[in-house]
C-alpha positions, 0 to 999 in steps of 0.5 A, a space after each residue: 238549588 239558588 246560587 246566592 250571590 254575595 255581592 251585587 253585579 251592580 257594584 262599581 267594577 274596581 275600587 281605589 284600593 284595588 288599583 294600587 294593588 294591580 298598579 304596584 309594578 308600574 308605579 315603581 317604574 314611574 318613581 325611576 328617574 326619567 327626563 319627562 322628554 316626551 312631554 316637551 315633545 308634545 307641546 313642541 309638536 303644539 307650537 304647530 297644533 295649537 290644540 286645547 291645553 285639556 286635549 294635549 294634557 290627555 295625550 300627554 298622559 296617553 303616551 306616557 303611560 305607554 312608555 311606562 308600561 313598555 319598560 316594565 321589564 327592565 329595570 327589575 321591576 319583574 324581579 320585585 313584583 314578580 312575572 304575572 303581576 308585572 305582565 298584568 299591570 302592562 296590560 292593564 295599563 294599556 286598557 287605561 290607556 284605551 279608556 282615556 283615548 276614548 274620553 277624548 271624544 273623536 271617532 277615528 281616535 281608537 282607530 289610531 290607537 290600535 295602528 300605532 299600538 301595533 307597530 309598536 308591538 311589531 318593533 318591540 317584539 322584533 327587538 325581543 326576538 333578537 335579544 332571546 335568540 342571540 340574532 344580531 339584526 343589521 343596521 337595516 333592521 335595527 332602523 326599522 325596529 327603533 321606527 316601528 317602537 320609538 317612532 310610534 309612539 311619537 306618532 300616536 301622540 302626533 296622529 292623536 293631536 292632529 284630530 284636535 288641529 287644524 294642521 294636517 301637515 305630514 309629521 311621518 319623517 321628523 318623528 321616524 328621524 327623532 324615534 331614531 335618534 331618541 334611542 340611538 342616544 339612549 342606547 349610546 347613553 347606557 354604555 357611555 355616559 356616567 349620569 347612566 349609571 346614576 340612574 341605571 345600573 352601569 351598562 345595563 344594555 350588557 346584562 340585558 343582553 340587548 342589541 343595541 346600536 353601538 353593539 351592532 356595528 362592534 359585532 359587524 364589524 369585529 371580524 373572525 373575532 366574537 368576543 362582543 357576542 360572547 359578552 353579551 350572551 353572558 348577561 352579566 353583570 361583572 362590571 369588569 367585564 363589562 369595562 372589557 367590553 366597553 373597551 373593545 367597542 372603543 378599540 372598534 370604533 363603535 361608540 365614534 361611528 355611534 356619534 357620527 350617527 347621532 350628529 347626522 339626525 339631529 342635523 336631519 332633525 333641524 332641516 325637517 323642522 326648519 322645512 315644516 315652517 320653523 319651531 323654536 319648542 322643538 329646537 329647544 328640545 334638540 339643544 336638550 338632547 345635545 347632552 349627550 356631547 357635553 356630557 362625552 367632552 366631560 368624560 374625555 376630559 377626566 380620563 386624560 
């Protein structure tokens, strides 16, 4: 017998509707507050590209969509929507994307696409790996993780853009400098700052139990003494014990040394733009990011 069909193969593939519905999970993470950083960083990246302001739009939103669609697990957004639709907006999320890669009408574009998306999964992956296992990963490793993940996506953006430009000059170093320093910050930002806890849950990193740059040297450098290590394998979200922790990091050093570490990029940063002829966008974009002192003095200054 026939097998009737109630609707017409012809038909479009999905509907309006249907997206909202798909796209739930990552239109929440769209309404957390964020800075829009990477969309400075791109037309700071256009003061030497000069590409068309279509072109640029484009991979504005390209790599946009792919930070949103990197923290879909973080803030809760699992938590309201749950697992499986969570993961399956991320991944769709990333085939929009891919779709939009190939409107912008260049043959080498997916090609990029596909080497950046991977290294940002090796990065990724190797942080969630240390996160589950409670591994603490070295300075070393760290580095290279906040490279392959942060870096890489700055470097799609950049390797997207130079298909478009007539630059072809060798961004690799800036943007491994700027990934390091993007998350470096942030990770400092979480444990230390009160704008953090305006627009995040205070020390997230803690309950998420994440190997973040100020944890790893505390961990390193705290010996015969595991009291950071056990906070962290806790997940909690004590906000006693997480002033503990904080404390402790304080007492180690941790959040100094993080500052040192932090004042070296973007000293590295100025010199790598000033060796690549100069950009007064992107030294805009690095004044920006200098909050994170201002916002320390503040801080020291209330609690003297």
């Amino acid at each position: 017998y026939k097998i009737t069909m109630s609707f017409s193969i012809k038909s479009p593939a999905h509907s309006k509707e249907q997206d909202e519905k798909l796209l739930q999970p990552f239109v929440y993470i769209q309404q957390v507050p964020g800075k829009q950083i990477r969309a400075k960083l791109a037309l700071a990246f256009n003061y030497w590209m000069k590409i068309p302001n279509d072109k640029l739009s484009a991979v504005g939103d390209i790599v946009q969509m792919l930070h949103n669609s990197s923290l879909l697990g973080i803030p809760v957004a699992h938590s309201i929507y749950g697992v499986a639709s969570t993961i399956n907006a991320a991944n769709y999320v990333l085939f929009l994307a891919l779709e939009k890669v190939i409107n912008l009408g260049h043959a080498e574009a997916t090609k990029v696409y596909t080497e950046q998306l991977l290294e940002l999964h090796r990065g990724q992956g190797m942080e969630i790996f240390w996160r589950d296992s409670f591994t603490c990963p070295s300075e070393d490793e760290y580095k290279q993780m906040t490279i392959r993940k942060t870096g890489g996506l700055f470097m799609l953006a950049i390797r997207l853009m130079q298909l478009f430009s007539e630059n072809k000059a060798d961004f690799t170093e800036l943007t491994a400098i700027l990934g390091l320093y993007f998350q470096i910050r942030d990770d400092y930002c979480n444990l230390c700052l009160q704008e953090y806890s305006e627009n995040k849950s205070y020390c997230e990193d803690l309950t998420e139990g994440k190997f973040s740059f100020p944890i790893i040297h505390a961990i390193r450098n705290q010996k015969g003494d595991r009291q950071v290590m056990h906070i962290l394998r806790q997940r909690t979200r004590d906000i006693e014990v997480k002033r503990y922790c904080i404390s402790l990091l304080e007492k180690l050093g941790s959040f100094e040394y993080t500052r040192e570490t932090l004042d070296m990029l973007d000293k590295q940063a100025r010199t790598e733009v000033k060796r690549l002829g100069g950009n007064p966008l992107m030294e805009a974009v690095l004044d920006d990011l200098l909050n994170w002192k201002r916002e320390n003095s503040k801080d020291t200054k209330q609690n003297s």
